[in-house]
N, C-alpha and C positions, 0 to 999 in steps of 0.2 A: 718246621711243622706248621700245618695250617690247624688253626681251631675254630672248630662253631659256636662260640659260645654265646648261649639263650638266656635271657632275663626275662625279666617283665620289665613292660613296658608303662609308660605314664609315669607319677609322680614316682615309685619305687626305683625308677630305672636311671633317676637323677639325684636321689636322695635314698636318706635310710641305710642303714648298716649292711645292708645284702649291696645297694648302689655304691657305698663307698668300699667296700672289699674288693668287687669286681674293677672296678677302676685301679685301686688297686694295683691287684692281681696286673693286668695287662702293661701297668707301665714297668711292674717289673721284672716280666718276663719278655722283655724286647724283642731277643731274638727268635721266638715264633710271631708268626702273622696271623693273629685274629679276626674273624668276622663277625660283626655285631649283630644279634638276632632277637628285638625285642617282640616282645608279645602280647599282645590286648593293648595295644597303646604306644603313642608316639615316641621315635627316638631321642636320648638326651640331650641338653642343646649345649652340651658344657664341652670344650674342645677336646681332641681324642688325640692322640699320638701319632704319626704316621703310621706305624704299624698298626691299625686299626682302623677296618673297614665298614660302617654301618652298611647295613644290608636292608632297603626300606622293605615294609611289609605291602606289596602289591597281590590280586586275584581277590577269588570270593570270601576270603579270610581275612581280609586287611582290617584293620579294627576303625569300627563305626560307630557313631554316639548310638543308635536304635537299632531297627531291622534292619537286615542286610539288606544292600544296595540292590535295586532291581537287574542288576545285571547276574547278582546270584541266584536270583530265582529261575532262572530258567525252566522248563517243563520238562521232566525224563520220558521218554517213551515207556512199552508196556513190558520189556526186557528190563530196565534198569531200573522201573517204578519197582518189578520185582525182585532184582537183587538188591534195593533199599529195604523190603519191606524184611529180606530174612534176615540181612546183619543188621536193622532198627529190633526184631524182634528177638535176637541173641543178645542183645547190649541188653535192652528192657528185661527181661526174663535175668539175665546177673543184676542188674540193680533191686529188683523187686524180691525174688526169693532168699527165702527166711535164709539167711546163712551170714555168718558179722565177718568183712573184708580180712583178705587172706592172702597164702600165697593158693595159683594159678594151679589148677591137678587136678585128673581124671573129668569128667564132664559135670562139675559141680558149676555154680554162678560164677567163680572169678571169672572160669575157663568160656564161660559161654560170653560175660563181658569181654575179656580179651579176644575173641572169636570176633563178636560182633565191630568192636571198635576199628579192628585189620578189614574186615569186607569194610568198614563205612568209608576208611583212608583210602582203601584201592579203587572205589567206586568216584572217591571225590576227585580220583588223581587221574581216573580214566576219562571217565564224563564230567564231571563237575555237578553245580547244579547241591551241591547238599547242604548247605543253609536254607535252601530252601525247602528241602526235601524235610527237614528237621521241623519248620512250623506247618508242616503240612495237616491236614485232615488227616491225614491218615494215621501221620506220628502218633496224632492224638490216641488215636483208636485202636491203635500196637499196646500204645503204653496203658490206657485202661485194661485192654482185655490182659497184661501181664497182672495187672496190681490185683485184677480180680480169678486167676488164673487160683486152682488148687495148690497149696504152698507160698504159696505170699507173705511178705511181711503183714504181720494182722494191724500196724498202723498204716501200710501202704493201701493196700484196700481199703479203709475209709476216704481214700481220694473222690475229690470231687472233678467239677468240669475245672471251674477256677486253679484248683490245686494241680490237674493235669494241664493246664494253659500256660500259667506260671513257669512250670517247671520244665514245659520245651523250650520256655524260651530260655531260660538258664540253660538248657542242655547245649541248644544252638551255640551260644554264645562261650559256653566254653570249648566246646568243640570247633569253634573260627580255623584255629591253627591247621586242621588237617587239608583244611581248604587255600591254604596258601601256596602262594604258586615257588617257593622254597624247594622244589624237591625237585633237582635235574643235576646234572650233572657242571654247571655252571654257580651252583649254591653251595646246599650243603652236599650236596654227590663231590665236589671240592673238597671235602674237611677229610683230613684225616682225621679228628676225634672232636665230638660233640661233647660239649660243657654245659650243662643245665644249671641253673642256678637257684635251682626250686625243684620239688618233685611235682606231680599233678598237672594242671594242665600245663604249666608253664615248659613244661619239658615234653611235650607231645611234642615237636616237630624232631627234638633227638630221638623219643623214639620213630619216628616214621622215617626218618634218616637210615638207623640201623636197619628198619622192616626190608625198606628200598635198595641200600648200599652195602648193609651190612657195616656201616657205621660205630664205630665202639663207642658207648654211651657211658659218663662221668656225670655223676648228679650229686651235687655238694648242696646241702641244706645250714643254714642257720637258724631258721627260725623253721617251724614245722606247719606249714598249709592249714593241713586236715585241724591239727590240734586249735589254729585260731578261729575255721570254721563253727569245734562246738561249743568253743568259747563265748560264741554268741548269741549262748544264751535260749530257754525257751520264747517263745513268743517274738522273736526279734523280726524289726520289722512289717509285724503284724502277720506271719507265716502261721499256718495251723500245723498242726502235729503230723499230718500226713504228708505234706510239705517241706514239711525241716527232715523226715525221715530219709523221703528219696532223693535231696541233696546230699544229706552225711555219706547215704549208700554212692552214692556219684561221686562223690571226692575220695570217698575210700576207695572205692575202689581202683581210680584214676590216679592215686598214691603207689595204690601196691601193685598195679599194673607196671608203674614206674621201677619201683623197685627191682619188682621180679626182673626185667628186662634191664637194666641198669649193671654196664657191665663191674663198676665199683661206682660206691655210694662213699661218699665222703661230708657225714657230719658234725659238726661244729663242736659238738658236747654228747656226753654220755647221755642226757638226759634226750635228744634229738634220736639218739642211735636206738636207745628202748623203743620208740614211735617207731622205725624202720622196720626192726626186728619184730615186731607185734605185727606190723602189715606184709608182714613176707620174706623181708632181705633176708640173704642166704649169710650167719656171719662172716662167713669168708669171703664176702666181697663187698666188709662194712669196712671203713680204715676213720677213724674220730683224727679230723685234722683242725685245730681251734682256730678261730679268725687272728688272724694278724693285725692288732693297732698298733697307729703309729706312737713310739715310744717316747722320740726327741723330747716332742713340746714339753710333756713335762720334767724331763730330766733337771731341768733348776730349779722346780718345786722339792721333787725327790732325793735330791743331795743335800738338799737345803738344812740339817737338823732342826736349826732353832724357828722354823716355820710351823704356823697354825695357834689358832688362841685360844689358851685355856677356856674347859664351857663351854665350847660352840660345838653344837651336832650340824651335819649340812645334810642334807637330802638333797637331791638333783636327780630329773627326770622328766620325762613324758606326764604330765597330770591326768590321771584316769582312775577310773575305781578299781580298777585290779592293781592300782602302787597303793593301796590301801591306807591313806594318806589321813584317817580316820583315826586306826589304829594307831599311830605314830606321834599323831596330837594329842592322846589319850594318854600315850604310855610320855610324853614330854612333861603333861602337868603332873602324872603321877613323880616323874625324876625332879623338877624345877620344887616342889613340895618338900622335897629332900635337900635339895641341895638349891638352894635358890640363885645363886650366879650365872646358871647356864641360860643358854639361848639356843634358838634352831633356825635355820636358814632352810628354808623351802625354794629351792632354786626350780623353774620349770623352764623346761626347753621347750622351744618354739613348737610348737602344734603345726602337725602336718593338713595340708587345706580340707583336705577330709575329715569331716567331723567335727567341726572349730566350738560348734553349739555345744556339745557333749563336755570339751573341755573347759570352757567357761565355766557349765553348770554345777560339773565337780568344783573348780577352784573357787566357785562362791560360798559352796557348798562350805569346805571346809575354812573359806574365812568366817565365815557367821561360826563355825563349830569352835576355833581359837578367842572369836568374842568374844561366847560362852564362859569359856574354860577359866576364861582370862578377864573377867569384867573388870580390874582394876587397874587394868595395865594395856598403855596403846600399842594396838595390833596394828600393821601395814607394810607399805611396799617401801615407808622410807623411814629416815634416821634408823639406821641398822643397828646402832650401838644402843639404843634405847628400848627396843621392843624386845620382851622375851622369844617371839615367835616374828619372824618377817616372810611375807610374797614377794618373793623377786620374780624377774626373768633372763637367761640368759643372752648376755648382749646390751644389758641396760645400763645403767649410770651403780647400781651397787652391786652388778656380778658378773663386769664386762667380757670378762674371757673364763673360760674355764680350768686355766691354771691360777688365774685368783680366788674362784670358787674353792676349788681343792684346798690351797693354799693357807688357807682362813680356816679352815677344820681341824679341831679336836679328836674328832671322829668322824667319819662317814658312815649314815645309816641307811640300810634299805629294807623297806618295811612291807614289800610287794604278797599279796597272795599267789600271783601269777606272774611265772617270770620266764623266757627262753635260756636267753647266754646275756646278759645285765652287760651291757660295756662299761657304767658307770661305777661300777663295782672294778672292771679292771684298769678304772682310767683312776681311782683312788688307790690302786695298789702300785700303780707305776710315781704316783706321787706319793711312796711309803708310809701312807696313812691306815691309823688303825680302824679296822670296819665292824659292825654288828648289822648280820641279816640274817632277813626269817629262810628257814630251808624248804624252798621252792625250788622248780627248774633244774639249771646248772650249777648252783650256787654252792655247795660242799663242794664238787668238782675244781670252781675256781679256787675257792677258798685253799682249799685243801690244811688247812689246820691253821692260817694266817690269820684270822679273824674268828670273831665269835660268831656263833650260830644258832638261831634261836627258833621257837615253832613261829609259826605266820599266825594271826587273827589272837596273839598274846600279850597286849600291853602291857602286861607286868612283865615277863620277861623279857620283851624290848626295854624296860626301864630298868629293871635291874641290869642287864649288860654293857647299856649305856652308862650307868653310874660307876662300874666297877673298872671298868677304863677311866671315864675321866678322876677320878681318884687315886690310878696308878699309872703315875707320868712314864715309870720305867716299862713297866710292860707294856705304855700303850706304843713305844718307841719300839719295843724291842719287836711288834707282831709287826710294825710300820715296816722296818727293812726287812723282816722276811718276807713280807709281799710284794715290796720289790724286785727282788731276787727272784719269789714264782714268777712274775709275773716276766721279769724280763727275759727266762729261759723258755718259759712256755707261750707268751701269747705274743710273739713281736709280728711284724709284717717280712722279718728275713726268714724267721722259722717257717712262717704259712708259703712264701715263693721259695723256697727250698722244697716243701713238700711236697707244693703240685710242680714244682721243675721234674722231679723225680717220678712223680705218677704219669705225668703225660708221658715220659719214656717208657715206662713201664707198660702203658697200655699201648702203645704202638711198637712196641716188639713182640708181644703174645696175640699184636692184631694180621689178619693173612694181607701179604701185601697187594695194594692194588695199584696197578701201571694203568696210568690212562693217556693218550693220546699226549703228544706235547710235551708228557713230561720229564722233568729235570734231574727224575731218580736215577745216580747210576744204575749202569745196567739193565735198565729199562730195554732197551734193545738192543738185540745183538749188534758185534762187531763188524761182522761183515757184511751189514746191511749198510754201510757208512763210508765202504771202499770206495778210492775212487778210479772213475775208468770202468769199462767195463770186462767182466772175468766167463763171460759165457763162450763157449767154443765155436770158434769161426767157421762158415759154413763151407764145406767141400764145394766145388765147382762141378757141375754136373758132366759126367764122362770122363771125367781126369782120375776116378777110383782113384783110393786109399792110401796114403802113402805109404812109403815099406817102411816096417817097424825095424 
């Protein structure tokens, strides 16, 4: 079986829990032949398998640090200026009116956004020409007169020129994909089944695969798009209110477009599945398949009994203001007040290059806040055995691997307001450690009765949880193995290639089959096209009439 399967491209597409899955994914399913298809951004440069074919992104869609290359812009004549101008005014007319993303019916905005975005692909796949078409004069003046159109969102109408200039360019730019030159029959017209690995844009070219081919489209989510987009926040950026509104409408909608069209959605966690099912997915083409880690490495932590040291909580993570890393120093001095032996390990994992300022200014943040807490006692990154509270990093001289990490814990805490699917929570449950987290996210679901579970933004009851474990060596032992046991029936990397081994069959037997030229499907062509010799009836010689039967 050939696969198309779609990432994002740039730093996600070489790293990060979605990069390390897919990777994954394809070493261990050998026997199909995958085609690499990243998106907004360069291939990754980490070695591939043979069976696995990067597919570079070429045409007016190839991802560009600014404006598209002037080769996109070319001019449309006065035909295709006006088949841009009715599906740019379908697309705009679904993101602007008042109606909160949905599934696609009767001639309400999904349906007019779904409308629009198929003329914008067939126009870009006929003529080309629409990046440019997108920062045009005109876009502009489509998308005003929708925001100021009767039924409008009443924050889209307060758009300005700035807020409408902005926002085609963000339209442009996520719309790149429909402009790529991917869609022939030498690409994804190739794929038996399209793999997205993201909903929203990242998976527009599987859907214009299906549009074109009739393609069956797989869209497996971990983490959920939309939901990081309103994460961030009022004011981000420096975006106005009219601004942040017709992006949310633009992703949402571009989610549940996905959705709708997506012949099975496959994601990660129950808490991922609700976001689907709220933007349209039909439940009968939701299947929750969890990510697969890998198990091994820590398997000699996790057998280990007499590993991990009385009093020590470890936290390990991304440093950001949603690990709420505030709370957690708060509710440690209230537990250390109580029981004064213990200590915490603040481990943070290396910061991805985006953003590096952000994390710094957290992690200073909450060292002056341990000062505080702590003026009598030295706070830092070294002599571990002496500080109530230390800054590590992973990979460094006190927390060089992450089954030493684990290994050194009492407990594992995780104190996040905001969480997707935690893998640090399931990489402490493969090392049979007992956990206390706040209930965000996936995190009941992981847990599932293995650990304690506490509200988020509650220092008291993060301290009390934490003290009541390390006070009961037996029961902190006895949740330790049964989260190994979850963990190692539910979340391995054999269960997840097991699951989509079985899906990719399943959606190419319910898909109609397609023979094309060349190939190697039995049956593909008849037999007696293959005879050899020829079988047609030799000609009579003229006047010699017909022989006697």
């Amino acid at each position: 079986m050939r696969i198309g399967l779609i990432t994002e491209g740039g730093i996600p597409c070489a790293s990060g829990d979605t990069g390390a899955w897919w990777q994954r994914l394809v070493r261990g399913l050998a026997p199909h032949d995958f085609d690499l298809y990243a998106v907004g951004g360069p291939l990754p440069a980490a070695p591939l398998p043979p069976h696995v074919r990067p597919v570079p992104a070429a045409g007016e869609g190839a991802p560009t640090a600014g404006p598209p290359a002037p080769a996109a812009r070319r001019v449309h004549g006065r035909r295709d200026r006006r088949r841009f101008a009715e599906a740019f005014h379908a697309l705009a007319t679904g993101l602007t009116a008042e109606e909160a993303p949905g599934p696609a019916a009767g001639d309400g905005p999904a349906h007019a956004f779904a409308n629009g975005l198929g003329a914008l692909a067939d126009l870009a796949r006929d003529r080309g020409g629409l990046p440019g078409a997108l920062r045009s004069d005109e876009a502009v003046r489509l998308l005003e007169d929708a925001c100021r159109a009767p039924g409008a969102r009443r924050a889209a109408s307060a758009a300005g020129l700035r807020d409408l200039l902005a926002f085609t360019d963000h339209l442009e730019r996520a719309l790149r994909p429909l402009s790529l030159d991917w869609y022939d029959e030498t690409a994804l017209g190739a794929a038996d089944l399209c793999h997205a690995t993201a909903g929203g844009p990242v998976a527009l070219p599987g859907l214009l695969a299906k549009r074109f081919f009739g393609t069956p489209l797989l869209v497996t989510e971990y983490g959920v798009g939309l939901r990081s987009h309103y994460l961030a926040g009022p004011g981000a950026d420096g975006r106005s209110t009219a601004l942040r509104t017709l992006l949310a409408a633009l992703h949402g909608r571009l989610a549940g477009e996905t959705y709708r069209a997506a012949d099975l959605l496959t994601p990660g966690n129950a808490h991922a599945r609700r976001w689907q099912e709220r933007l349209g997915a039909g439940r009968d083409r939701v299947r929750t398949v969890h990510p697969g880690m890998p198990a091994e490495r820590f398997a000699e932590v996790g057998e280990d009994e007499e590993s991990g040291e009385p009093g020590t909580l470890v936290w390990i993570g991304r440093v950001e203001p949603a690990k709420d890393l505030v709370a957690l120093l708060h509710a440690f001095a209230d537990l250390r007040a109580r029981q004064p032996d213990t200590r915490l390990r603040i481990v943070a994992v290396p910061a991805e290059p985006a953003g590096p300022g952000d994390h710094c200014a957290y992690l200073a943040q909450c060292a002056a806040l341990a000062a505080q807490l702590f003026p009598d006692e030295a706070t830092g990154a070294h002599a571990v055995g002496e500080n109530p509270v230390s800054f590590e990093e992973l990979g460094g001289p006190e927390a060089p691997t992450l089954e030493d990490v684990y290994a050194s814990a009492a407990v594992v805490v995780l104190s996040s307001t905001v969480e997707g699917f935690p893998a640090s929570l399931v990489e402490a449950m493969f090392c049979a450690r007992a956990t206390v987290s706040t209930d965000v996210g996936a995190v009941v679901e992981i847990i599932g009765g293995t650990g304690l579970v506490v509200p988020p933004r509650n220092p008291r009851a993060l301290a009390d949880a934490c003290l009541a474990l390390l006070r009961d060596p037996g029961r902190r032992h006895r949740l330790g193995a049964a989260a190994r046991a979850r963990a190692l029936e539910l979340f391995t990397v054999d269960q997840n290639l097991a699951a989509f081994r079985g899906i990719y069959l399943e959606l190419l037997s319910h898909a109609p089959a397609r023979h094309r030229g060349g190939s190697d499907v039995p049956f593909a062509h008849p037999a007696e096209a293959h005879l050899p010799g020829s079988w047609a009836p030799k000609a009579v010689p003229a006047g010699t009439g017909a022989p006697d039967a």
